[in-house]
N, C-alpha and C positions, 0 to 999 in steps of 0.2 A: 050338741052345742057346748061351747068350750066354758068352763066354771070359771066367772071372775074369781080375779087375784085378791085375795082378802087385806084388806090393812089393818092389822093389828095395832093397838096404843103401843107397842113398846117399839113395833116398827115404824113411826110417822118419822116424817121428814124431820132432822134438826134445823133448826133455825140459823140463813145463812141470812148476811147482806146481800141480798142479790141486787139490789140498788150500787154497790160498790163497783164506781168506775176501774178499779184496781183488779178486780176478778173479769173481766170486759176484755175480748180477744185484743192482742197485743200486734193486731198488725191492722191496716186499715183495709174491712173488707168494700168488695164493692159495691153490696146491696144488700141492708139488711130490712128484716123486717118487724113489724111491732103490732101487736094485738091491743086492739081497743074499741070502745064502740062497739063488741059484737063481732068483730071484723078483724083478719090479718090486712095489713098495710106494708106495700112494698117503697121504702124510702131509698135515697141516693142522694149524699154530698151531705148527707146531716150526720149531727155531732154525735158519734155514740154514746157519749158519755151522759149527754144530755135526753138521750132519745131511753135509756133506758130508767128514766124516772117516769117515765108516761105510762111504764106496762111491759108486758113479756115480750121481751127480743128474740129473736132468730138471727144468726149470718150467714154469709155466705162465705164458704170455704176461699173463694176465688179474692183476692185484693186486689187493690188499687193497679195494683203492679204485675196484674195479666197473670198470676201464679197460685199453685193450689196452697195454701197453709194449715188442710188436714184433709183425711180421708175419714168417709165417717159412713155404717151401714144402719138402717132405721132396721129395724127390728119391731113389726107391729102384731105378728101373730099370737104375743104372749106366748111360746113357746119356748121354754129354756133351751131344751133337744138343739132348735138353730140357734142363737148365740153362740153353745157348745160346738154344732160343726161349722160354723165362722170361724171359731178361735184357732182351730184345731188347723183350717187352712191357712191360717197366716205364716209367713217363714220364719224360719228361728231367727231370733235377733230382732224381732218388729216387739215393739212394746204398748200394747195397745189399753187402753181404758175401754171400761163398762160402766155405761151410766142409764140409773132407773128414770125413765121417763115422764115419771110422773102421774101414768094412767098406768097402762098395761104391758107396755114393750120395754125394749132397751135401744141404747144405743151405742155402737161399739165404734170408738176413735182411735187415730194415729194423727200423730205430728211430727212430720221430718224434720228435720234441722234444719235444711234445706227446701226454702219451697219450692217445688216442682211443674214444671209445665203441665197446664189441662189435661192434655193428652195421655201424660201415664199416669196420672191420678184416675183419670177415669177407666184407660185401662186397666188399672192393677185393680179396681173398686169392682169393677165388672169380673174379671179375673177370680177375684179370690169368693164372689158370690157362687160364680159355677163351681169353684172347686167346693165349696160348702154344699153343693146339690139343691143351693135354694133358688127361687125365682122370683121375679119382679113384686109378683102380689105378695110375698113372703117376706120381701127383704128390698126395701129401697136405697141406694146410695148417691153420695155425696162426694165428688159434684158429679152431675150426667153430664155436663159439659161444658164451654166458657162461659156460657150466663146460667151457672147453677142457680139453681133454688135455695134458699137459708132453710138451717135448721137450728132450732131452741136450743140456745147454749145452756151448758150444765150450770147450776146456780139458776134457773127464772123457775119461775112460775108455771106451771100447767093449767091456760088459761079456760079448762073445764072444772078439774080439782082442784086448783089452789094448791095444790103440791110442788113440793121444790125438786129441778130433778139435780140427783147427787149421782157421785160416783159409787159401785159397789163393787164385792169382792166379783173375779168372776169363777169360783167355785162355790160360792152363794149371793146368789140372784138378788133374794127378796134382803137382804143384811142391809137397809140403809143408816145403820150406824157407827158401823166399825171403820170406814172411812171419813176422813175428812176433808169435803170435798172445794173447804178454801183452802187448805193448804197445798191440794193436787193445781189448784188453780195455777197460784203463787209459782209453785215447781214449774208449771207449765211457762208460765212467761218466764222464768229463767232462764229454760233451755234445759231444764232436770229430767223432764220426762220424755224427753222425742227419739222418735226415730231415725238413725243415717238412713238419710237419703239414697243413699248408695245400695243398701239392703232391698230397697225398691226396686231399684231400674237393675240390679242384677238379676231379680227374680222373673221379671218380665222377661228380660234376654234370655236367660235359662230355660224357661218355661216356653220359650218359644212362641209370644206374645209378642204378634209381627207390630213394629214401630207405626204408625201413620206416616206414609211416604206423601210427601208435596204431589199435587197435581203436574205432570211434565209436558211441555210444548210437543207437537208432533214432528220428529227428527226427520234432515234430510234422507234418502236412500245414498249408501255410501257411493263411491267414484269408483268404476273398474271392477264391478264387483266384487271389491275388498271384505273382507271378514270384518264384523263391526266388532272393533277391538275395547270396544266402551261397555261389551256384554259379556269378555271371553274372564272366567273364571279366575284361571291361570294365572292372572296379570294381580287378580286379589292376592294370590298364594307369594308370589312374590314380592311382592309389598310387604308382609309379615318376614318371610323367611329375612328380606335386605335390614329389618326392623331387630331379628334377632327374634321371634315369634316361632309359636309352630304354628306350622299351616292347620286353619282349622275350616270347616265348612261354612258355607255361604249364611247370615242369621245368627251364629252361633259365636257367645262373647268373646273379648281376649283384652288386654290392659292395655290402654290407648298407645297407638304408636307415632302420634304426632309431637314434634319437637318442644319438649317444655312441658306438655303434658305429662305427670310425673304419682298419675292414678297406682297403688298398689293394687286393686282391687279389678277384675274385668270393666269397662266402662266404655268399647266400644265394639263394632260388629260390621262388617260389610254384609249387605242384601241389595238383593234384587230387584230395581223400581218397575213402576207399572209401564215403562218402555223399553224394558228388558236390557238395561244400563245395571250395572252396576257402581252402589256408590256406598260412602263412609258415612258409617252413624256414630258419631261423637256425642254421649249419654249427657258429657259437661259440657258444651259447647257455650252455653251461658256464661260460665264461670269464665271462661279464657274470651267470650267476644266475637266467636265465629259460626259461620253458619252448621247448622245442626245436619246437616249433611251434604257431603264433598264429593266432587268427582274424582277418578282413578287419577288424570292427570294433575290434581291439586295436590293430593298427596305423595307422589310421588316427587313434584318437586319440594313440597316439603322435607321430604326425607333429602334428596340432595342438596339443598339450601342450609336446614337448618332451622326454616322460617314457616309460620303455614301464610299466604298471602293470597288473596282473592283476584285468579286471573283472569283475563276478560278472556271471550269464547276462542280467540285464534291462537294463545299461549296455550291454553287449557289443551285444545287439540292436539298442538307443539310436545307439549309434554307427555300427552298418551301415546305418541306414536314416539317418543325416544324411550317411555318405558318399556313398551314392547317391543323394540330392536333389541334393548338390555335385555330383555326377558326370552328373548329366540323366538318370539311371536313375529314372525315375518309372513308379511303378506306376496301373495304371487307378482304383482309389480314392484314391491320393494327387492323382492328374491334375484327379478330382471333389471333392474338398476342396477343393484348393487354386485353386480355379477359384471355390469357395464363398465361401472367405477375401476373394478379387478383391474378388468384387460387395459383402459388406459393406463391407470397409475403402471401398470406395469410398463408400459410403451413410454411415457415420458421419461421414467429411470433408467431405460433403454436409451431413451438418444439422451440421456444426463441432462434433461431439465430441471428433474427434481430430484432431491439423492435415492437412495435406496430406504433409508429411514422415514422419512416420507409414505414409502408402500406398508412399512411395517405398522406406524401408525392407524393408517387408514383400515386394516384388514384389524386391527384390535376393537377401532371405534365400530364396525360395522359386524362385528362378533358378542353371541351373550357372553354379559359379564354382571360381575354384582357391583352395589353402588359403591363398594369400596375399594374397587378397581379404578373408578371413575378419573378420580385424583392424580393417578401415576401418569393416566394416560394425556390428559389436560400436561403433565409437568414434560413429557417427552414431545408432547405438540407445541409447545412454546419453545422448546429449543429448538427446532425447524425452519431454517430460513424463510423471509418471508415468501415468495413464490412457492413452497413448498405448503406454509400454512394457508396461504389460502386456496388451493388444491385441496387440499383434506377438507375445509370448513365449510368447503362449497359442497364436498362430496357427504358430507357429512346430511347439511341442509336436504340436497337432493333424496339421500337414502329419504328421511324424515316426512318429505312430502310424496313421497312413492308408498310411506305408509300410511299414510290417512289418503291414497288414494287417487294423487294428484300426477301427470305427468311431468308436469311444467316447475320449475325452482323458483320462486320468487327468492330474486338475491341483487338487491340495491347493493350499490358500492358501499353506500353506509353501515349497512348492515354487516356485510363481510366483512367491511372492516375492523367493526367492533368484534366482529366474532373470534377475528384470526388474529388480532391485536396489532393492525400494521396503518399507515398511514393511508387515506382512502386515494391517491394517487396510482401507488403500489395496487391498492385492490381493484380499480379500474383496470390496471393496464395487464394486471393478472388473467382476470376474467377475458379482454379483449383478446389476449397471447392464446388463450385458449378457445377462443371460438375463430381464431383465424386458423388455429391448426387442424381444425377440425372435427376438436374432443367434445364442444358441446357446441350447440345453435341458440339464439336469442331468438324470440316468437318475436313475429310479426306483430306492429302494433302497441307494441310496449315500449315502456321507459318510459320517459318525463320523468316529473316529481312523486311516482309511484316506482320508481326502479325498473330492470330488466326482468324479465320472466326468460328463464332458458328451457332447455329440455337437454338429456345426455343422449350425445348420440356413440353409434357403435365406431368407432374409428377406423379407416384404413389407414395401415401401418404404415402403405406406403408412398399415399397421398400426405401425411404428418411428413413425415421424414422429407420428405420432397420440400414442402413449404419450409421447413424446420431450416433447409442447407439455404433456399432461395433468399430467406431472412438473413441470412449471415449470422445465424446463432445470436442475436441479440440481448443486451442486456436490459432490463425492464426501463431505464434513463433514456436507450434508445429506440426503444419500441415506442411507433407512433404510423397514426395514418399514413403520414406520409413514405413513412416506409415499405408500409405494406403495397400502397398506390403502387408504388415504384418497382416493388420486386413479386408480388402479386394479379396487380391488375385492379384498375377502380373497383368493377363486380365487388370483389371481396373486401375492397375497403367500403362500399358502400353497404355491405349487407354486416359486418360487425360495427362503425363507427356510423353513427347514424341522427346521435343528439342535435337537437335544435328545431327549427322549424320544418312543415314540411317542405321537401325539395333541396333543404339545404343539409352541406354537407356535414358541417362543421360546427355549425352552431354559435359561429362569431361573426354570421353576416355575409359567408362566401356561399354563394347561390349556384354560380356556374360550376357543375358538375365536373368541367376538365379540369378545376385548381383545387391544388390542396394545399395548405401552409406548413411553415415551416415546422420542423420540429420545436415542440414544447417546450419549456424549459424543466431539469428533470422533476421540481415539484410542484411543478403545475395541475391544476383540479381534472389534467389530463382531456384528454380527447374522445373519449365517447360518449 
């Protein structure tokens, strides 16, 4: 049976204000409690200030504002020994207080500068228990979790003794008078005595104290049996390496690589979620406003933008599959697309549809590169005639959807147009020149107000060429149904020009399948 702690006269508690509102935690906790009647009492929305003239407070580490604003380990064995290997596990750089309880234990505090989410309060409180070799019945901490329990601020009353608990040294335990424990107060609410925050969540990353990963929806199974590029490692390493990072492993910290993020200290970490994704763990995500953990494809357009911005699920997609083009992570139908793309771009620079710059381009965009290649390559794609750039932007798009999986190109006029930077006229009669010559098909069933859906198909050299001479080598002004009607045969104008209702041709009200109208005028919203 373990020998009570003796109180000696010369050791009794000094005499504090514990009634003083001013020594009273400086932030608003969310639940405190107050000893009276015999009884602890859990209060919410009442006035500290006023609630601690009733009797002995308790708070709760957690505030108003969903955040931990300390860590704190109860210590009730009266055993010095744990205290001792408590302290001993904390990381250099934590500045921690000891306060005598008032009965028989202690209590050992931190306060960050920064308060901290539930989540690594509780784990690093848990954390540095085990590493102290103690256990729950040994050692209680503060908070277990977002509705912790309050624990008796330093300054009240021990509502068995009547004892005030004070700060002590912690190389002597039982000293409660060599500190002064309204002055540690005072420091406290200045911001004198806390610890960075930052010391915390590096130590958890170090230490290998896996983050609480969000609960994830259950993912489709990919298209084509494509490699699910949301879990391939690889695409991490290159995000760091394009960041100017070393590649480091999966868990393991390195200094945030998100734009404007300007951490000197390690403060983020890619891991592994529970549907074998990986994503971005941003330590300050608070501080900057965004979510505390990011997909491959948000970061990566971050890094190309400049910006980090929250894209909805079919960008996000967008962007992990042109990282992993950049990245030479090519999947087995992107490998056959883009092998497709080759042989035409080369046959159109053959019969001089498009120049020879043109092929160069498109073999650069469909090649890894790093993101600081990106730029040159955008600057030699805008010198490009227009027919020339939307050929690339389309074949670009297509590789893109061949890597997440997809046959089909979703490629609205609109959209090409924006992409290749040309007037949406030009990007209609582009795409139509191309699916008459017989470089790509338009799926059945598509268009409207949701755009064409194509597929690439493999060309014969010299089915193109054929059609190519029977056009009369046209210029895109004179490219139109009508022409094709006429040097083609309806069939083919009716399987690429197709807009309007069904049965009809044209989409201005001509029904009867033998007429077709006159040529456009050349800036017209064109004919398909």
């Amino acid at each position: 049976m373990k020998k009570p702690i003796s109180l000696k006269p010369s050791c009794q508690s000094p005499v504090i204000p514990y009634q003083d509102p001013s020594l009273l935690p400086w932030w608003e906790p969310e639940r405190i409690t107050l000893f009276r009647e015999g009884g602890w009492e859990t209060l919410q929305g009442w006035d500290l200030a006023n609630v601690v003239k009733l009797g002995t407070v308790g708070v709760s580490p957690i505030g108003l504002d969903g955040k931990a604003h300390f860590i704190a380990w109860d210590i009730d064995s009266g055993e010095e020994k744990h205290v001792q290997a408590l302290l001993r596990a904390l990381p250099e750089g934590v500045r921690p207080l000891v306060s005598w309880s008032g009965k028989k234990g202690w209590h050992i505090w931190i306060f960050p500068d920064e308060p901290l989410p539930p989540e690594e309060a509780v784990d690093f409180a848990k954390a540095i228990r085990k590493e102290a070799g103690l256990d729950r019945k040994a050692c209680e901490i503060f908070p277990q979790s977002k509705r912790s329990k309050c624990l008796k601020w330093p300054g009240q009353k021990h509502h068995e003794t009547g004892e005030i608990e004070v700060f002590v040294p912690p190389d002597s335990l039982h000293d409660r008078e060599r500190y002064d424990t309204v002055a540690i107060l005072q420091a406290l609410r200045d911001g004198l005595r806390s610890t960075p925050s930052i010391l915390i969540l590096d130590w958890l990353a170090k230490n290998a104290v896996s983050p609480r990963v969000p609960s994830q929806p259950r993912r489709k199974r990919s298209k084509e049996n494509s490699p699910d590029l949301a879990s391939c490692e690889e695409l991490a390493r290159y995000l760091l390496v394009s960041a100017g990072r070393e590649p480091v492993p999966l868990g393991k910290e390195f200094r945030c690589i998100l734009p404007g993020h300007e951490e000197k200290r390690p403060s983020a970490a890619f891991w592994r979620m529970p549907d074998d994704r990986i994503c971005y763990h941003d330590f300050h995500h608070e501080k900057y406003g965004i979510p505390e953990w990011l997909p491959l494809g948000v970061v990566y357009h971050a890094l190309k933008t400049g910006e980090v911005v929250l894209l909805p699920p079919h960008e996000t997609a967008r962007a992990l599959a042109e990282l992993a083009l950049n990245a030479g992570v090519v999947t087995p139908l992107a490998q056959q697309v883009s092998s497709t793309l080759d042989c035409n771009t080369e046959l159109l620079v053959e019969l001089e549809i498009i120049s020879g710059n043109a092929l160069e381009v498109m073999k650069c965009m469909l090649k890894p590169k790093q993101l600081e290649h990106l730029l040159e390559i955008y600057f030699q794609l805008f010198k490009l005639p227009s027919l020339d750039r939307v050929w690339v932007v389309f074949g670009w798009e297509a590789a893109l959807s061949a890597q997440s999986g997809f046959r089909e190109v979703k490629a609205s006029v609109r959209y090409i147009a924006e992409r290749a930077k040309v007037d949406k006229w030009i990007a209609n009669r582009s795409l139509n020149l191309f699916a008459v010559l017989g470089l790509v098909a338009k799926v059945p069933h598509t268009g409207g107000h949701k755009g064409d859906r194509f597929t690439v198909l493999e060309a014969d050299a010299n089915e193109v060429k054929k059609r190519w001479d029977a056009l009369g080598h046209p210029s895109l002004e004179r490219f139109n149904r009508a022409l094709v009607a006429r040097c083609l045969g309806g069939r083919v104008a009716r399987a690429v020009f197709r807009r309007g209702a069904e049965g009809s041709l044209c989409g201005i009200g001509c029904h009867d399948k033998r007429e077709f109208p006159n040529d456009f005028d050349s800036h017209g919203e064109a004919d398909g």
